[in-house]
C-alpha positions in Angstrom: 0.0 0.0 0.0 2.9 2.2 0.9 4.5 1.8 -2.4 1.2 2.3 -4.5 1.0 5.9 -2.4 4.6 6.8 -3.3 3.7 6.2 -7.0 0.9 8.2 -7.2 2.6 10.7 -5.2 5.5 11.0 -7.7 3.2 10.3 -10.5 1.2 13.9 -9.1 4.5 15.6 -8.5 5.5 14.8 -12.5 1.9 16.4 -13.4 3.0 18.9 -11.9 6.3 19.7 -13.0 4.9 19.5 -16.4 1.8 22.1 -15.8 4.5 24.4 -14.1 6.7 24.0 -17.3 4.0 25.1 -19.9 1.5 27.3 -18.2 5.0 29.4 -16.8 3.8 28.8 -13.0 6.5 28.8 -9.7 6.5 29.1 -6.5 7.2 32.3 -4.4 8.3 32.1 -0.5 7.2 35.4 1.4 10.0 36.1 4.1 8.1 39.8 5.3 5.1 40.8 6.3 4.5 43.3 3.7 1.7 41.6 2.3 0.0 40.9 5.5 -3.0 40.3 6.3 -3.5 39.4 2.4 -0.3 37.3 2.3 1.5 36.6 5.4 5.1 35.8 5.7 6.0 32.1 5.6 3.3 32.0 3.4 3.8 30.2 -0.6 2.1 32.1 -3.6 1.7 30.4 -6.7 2.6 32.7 -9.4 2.0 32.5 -13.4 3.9 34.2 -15.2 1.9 37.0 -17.9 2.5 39.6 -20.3 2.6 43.1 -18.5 -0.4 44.3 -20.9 -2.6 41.7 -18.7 -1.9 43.9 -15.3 -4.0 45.8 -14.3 -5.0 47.8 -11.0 -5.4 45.8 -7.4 -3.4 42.7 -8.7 -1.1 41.4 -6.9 2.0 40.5 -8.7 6.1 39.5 -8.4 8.8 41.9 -10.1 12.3 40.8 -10.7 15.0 43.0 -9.9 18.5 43.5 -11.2 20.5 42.5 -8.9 17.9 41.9 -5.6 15.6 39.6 -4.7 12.0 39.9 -6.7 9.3 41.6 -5.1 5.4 41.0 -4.2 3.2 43.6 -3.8 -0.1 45.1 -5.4 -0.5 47.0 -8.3 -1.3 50.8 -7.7 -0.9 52.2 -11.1 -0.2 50.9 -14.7 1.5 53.1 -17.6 2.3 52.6 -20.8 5.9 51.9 -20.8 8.7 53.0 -23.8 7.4 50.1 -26.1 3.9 48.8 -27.0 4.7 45.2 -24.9 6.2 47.8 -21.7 4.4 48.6 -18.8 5.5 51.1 -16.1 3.7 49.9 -12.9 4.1 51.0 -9.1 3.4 48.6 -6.2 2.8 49.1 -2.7 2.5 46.0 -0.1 -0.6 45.5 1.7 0.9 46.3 5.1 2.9 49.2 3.8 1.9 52.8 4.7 3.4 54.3 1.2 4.0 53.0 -2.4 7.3 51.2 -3.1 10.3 54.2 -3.7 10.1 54.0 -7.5 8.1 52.4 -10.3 8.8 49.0 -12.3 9.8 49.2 -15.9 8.3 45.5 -16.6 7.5 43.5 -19.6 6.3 40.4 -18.0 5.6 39.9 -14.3 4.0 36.8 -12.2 0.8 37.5 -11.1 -0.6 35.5 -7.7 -2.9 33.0 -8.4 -3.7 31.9 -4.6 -1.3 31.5 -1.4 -0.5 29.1 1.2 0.2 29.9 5.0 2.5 28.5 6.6 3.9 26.5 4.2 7.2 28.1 3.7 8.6 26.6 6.7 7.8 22.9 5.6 9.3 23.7 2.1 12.8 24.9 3.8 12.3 21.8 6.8 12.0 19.5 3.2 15.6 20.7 2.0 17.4 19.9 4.6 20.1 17.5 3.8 19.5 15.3 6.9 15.5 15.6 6.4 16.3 14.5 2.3 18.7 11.5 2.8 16.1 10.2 5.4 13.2 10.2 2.6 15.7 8.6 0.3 16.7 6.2 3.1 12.9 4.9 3.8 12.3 4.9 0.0 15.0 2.9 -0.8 14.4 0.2 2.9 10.1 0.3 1.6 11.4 -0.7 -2.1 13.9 -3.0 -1.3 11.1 -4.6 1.5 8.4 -4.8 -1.5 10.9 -6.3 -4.3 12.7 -9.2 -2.1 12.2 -12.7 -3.2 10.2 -14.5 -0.1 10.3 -18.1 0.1 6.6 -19.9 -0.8 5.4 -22.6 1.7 5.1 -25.9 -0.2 2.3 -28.2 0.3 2.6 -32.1 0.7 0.6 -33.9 -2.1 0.1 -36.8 0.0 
């Protein structure tokens, strides 16, 4: 039984990987409160990635930054940017008092598509080397359990 729910467990987690891949969604960790109570840190967002012509008012979306780590916050205004496919958006977190200190040139951003609390911490917990080769471990004892040969009780045809 334990086998046939790893399976389908890896068999969901290769659905998965292959949605992410084409429909451009990831995962975004929230380390601040800025987004609170909307978002709250140690939260997860699922995030798509869209054109920036799609943003509009009130989203909520991630910006990359050159050299920093990306951003999430909610869109306050949207501006047509130097090219027809540019947008030239500000943001300002839910728990901020004032808008972020200067507006995003963007041509694509990930917008948030729902949010998990709380599940930050068990994502980092998961990637723990120790926590890692202990899954491997128990995957490789249950497989090895399930596959060895077992001896068959013969029965006397007297």
């Amino acid at each position: 039984m334990l086998l046939w729910l790893a399976a389908a467990a890896g068999l969901i987690c290769i659905v998965l990987v292959i949605l992410a891949y084409t429909a451009n969604i990831t995962l975004i960790m929230f380390r601040t409160g800025s987004m609170e109570p909307t978002i709250p840190a140690g939260s997860v967002a699922v995030v798509q990635q869209v054109d920036a012509a799609a943003v509009s008012v009130g989203d909520v979306v991630t910006v990359d930054r050159a050299g920093e780590l990306p951003i999430t916050h909610r869109v306050t205004s949207v501006a047509a940017g130097a090219s027809a496919d540019e947008r030239v958006i500000t943001m300002r977190g839910d728990a901020n008092d004032v808008e972020d200190p200067a507006p995003y040139d963007v041509k694509t951003v990930r917008t948030v598509l729902f949010s998990v609390p709380g599940l930050a911490q068990v994502i980092v917990a998961m990637s723990n080397p120790l926590v890692l080769g202990g899954i491997t471990i128990a995957a490789t004892v249950l497989v090895v359990w399930a596959f060895w040969p077992r001896e068959t009780k013969q029965e006397d045809a007297s």
